[in-house]
N, C-alpha and C positions, 0 to 999 in steps of 0.2 A: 716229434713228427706227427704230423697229422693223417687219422686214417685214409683219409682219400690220399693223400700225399702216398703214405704205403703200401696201397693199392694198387699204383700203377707200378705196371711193370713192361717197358716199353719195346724189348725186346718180344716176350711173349705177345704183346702186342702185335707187333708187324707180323710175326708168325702167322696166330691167328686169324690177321687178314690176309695176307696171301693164301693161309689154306680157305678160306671162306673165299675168295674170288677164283679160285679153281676150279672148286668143290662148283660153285655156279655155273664159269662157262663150260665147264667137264656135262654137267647139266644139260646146258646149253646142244650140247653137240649130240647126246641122247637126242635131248629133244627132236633136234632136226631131222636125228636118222631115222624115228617112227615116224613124223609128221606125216607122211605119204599113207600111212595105214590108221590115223586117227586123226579126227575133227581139230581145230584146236580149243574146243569149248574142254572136249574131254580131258586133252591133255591138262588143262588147266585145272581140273576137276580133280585127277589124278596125282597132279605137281602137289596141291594142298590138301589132299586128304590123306594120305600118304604120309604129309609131313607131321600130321600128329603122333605118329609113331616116336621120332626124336622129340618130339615138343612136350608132349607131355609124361616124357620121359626123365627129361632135363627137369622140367620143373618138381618131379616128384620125389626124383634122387638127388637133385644138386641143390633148389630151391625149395623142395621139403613142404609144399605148400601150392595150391592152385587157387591164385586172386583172380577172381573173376569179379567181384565189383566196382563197379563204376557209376557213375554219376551222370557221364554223355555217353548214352549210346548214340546219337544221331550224329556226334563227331565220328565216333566208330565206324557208322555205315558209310560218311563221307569218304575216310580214310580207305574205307574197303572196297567205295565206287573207284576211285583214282585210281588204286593199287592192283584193282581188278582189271579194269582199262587200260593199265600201261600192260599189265603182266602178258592180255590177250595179244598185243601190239607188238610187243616183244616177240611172244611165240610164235603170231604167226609171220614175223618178219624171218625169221630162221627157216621157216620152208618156203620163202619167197626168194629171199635172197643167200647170197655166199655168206657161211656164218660167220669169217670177219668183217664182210659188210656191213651187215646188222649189229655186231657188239661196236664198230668202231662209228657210226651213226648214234647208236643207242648211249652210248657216253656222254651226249651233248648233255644229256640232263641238266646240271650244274648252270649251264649258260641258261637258260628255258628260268631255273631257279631266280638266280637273279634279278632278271625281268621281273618273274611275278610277284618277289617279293615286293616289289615297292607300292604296287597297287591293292594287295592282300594281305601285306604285314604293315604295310607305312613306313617300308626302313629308306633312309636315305643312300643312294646310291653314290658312289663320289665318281670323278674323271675314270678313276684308276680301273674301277671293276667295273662302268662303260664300255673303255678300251680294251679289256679282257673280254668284255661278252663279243664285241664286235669284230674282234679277232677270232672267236670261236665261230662266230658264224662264217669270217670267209674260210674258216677250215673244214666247215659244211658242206658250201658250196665248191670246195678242191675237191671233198670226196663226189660230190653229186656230178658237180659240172650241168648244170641245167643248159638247154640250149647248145650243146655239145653235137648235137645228136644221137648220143647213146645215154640219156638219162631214163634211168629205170624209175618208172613212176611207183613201185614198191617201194623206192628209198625215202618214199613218204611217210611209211609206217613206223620204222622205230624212231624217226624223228616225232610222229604223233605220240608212242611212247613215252620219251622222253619228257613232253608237256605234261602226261598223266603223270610221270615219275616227278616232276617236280610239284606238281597241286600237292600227290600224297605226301611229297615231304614236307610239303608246307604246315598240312594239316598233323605231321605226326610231329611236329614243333609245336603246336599247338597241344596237341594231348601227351606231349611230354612232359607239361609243365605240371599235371596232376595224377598221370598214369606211369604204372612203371612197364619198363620196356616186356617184359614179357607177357602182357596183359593185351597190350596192342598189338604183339606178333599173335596171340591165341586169336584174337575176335577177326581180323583180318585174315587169315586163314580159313573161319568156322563161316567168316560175311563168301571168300573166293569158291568153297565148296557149295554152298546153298547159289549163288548168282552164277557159278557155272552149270549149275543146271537149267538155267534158262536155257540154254545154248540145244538141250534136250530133240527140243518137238521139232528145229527146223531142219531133222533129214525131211520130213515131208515136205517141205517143200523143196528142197535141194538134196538130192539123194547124196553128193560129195561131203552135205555135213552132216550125214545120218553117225550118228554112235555105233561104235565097234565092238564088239567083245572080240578080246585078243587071241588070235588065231592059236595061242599055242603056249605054252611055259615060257619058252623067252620072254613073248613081247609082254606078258602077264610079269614076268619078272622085271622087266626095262620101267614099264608102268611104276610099278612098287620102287624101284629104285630111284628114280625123276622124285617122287616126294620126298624118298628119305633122304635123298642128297640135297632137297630144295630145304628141309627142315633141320639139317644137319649147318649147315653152309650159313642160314641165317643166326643159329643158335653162337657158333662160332665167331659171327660178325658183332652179334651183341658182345658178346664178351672182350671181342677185340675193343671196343669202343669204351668198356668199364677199366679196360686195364692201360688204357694210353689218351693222352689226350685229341681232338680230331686231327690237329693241325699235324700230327703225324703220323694216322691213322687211314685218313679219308683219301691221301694219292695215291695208296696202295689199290686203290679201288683201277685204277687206271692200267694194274698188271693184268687185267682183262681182255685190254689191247694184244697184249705178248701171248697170251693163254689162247685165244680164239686162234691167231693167226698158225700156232701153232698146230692146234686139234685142226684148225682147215685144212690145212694142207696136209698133216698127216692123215686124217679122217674121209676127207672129200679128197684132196689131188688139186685145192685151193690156192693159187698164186696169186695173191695183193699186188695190184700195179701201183706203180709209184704217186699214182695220185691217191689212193687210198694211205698208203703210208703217211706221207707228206701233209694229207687234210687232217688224217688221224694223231699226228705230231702238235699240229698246231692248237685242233681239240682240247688234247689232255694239257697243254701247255697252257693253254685260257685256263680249263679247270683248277688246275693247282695255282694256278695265281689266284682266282677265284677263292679258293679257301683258305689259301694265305692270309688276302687282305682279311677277310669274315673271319679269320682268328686273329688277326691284330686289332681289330675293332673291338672284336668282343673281349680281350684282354684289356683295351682301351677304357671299356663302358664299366668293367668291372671293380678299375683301378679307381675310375670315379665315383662309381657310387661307396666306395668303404675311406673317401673324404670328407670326413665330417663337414657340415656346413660352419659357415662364421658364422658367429651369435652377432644378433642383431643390434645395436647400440643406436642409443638417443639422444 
């Protein structure tokens, strides 16, 4: 048997992801319940600095070793514009909107991916994951209902998320090909703490985004908690993904859905109308076909590339 073969282990697997999509919208619903009392530049600030606490923790007890070299940092800062852009987009869709509003929006990522792969990676698209994106999108437009009369022009934000959330993914397909995964979660972290302080000087001009120091042990403690759980939560996803392969991995990510609506209602007193359900069904139903077909392919490309070629005769 081979070691990657022994490696996986696909029960602890699924585990790991579901407590890493918890562990985030649990996050999530923190987040919302301070937003009222901090910026979201700060919370962002907060979310990843904080998270160095577990990160380089992990890496010093379990990984034994802190790789910090790299060869692209300007793919790193790419990685860390997109990922910093969707993160803001996210957070502050959570104090805009119902927080399974914004997580059941904010899952379109997947569809957004596809699209841009084919103009940023060159992959070819086939019928199948067309009809999948274009089903995700009229599950967009179930939850939005544009032209309804009651479309919330906030439900634009974790959709604009989403778009960030797929460029970063793109680009961390890109730097996965020479960087190992905990190398990209450090600098993306180290790029979200330094670029949320830009967020800084504009209470002067808008006192609503001026920076808070926390009134008190709690929210000083809430603060601290949003990163360890934000650093906690990704630590756990990497690992999830070392120990399974994606295709049974990556629709666990969709139990985000279950988790938000849950903390809503429990948290807020949030009841999802059935269009939200209904668009949210159709959503994750695109995505996981979506990663399906992207695992049959890529099992596809794999099988062929380890077919020797025919020798050439004359």
């Amino acid at each position: 048997m081979t070691s990657a073969a022994s490696a996986e282990r696909p029960i602890q697997a699924i585990l790991l992801m579901n407590l890493a999509v918890f562990i985030f919208t649990a996050m999530d619903g923190i987040i919302k319940s301070v937003s009222g009392s901090f910026p979201t530049g700060e919370l962002v600030f907060a979310r990843n600095l904080f998270a160095f606490l577990p990160l380089l923790t992990f890496m010093l007890v379990v990984e034994r070793r802190i790789n910090l070299r790299t060869s692209r940092p300007w793919s790193h800062v790419w990685r860390g514009l997109m990922g910093v852009s969707a993160m803001f987009c996210y957070f502050l869709s959570y104090k805009l909107l119902p927080l399974s509003d914004a997580i059941a929006l904010g899952l379109s990522g997947p569809i957004f991916l596809t699209v841009l792969s084919v103009p940023l990676l060159g992959e070819q698209v086939g019928w199948r994951r067309w009809s999948a994106v274009i089903l995700g999108f009229v599950g967009v437009l179930v939850m939005t209902r544009p032209g309804s009369g009651i479309f919330d022009p906030a439900a634009l934000i974790p959709l604009l998320a989403s778009v960030f959330y797929a460029l970063a993914m793109i680009s961390i397909r890109k730097l996965a090909q020479t960087e190992p995964p905990t190398t990209i979660v450090f600098y993306f972290t180290l790029f979200a703490v330094l670029a949320s302080l830009v967020t800084l000087p504009l209470g002067a001009i808008d006192p609503a985004l001026a920076w808070a120091w926390p009134a008190d042990g709690k929210e000083l403690g809430l603060l601290i908690l949003i990163g360890i759980m934000g650093g906690s939560a990704q630590i756990a996803l990497t690992i999830a993904f070392r120990r399974g392969a994606v295709s049974l991995v990556a629709p666990f990510d969709y139990m985000a859905l279950v988790y938000g609506f849950l903390i809503g209602f429990f948290l807020f007193e949030e009841v999802p109308d059935a269009y939200l359900i209904g668009g949210g069904a159709i959503v994750v139903t695109s995505g996981i076909y979506i990663i399906h077909r992207e695992t049959v392919l890529a099992r596809q490309r794999r099988r062929a590339a380890t077919i020797p070629a025919m020798p050439v005769t004359e």
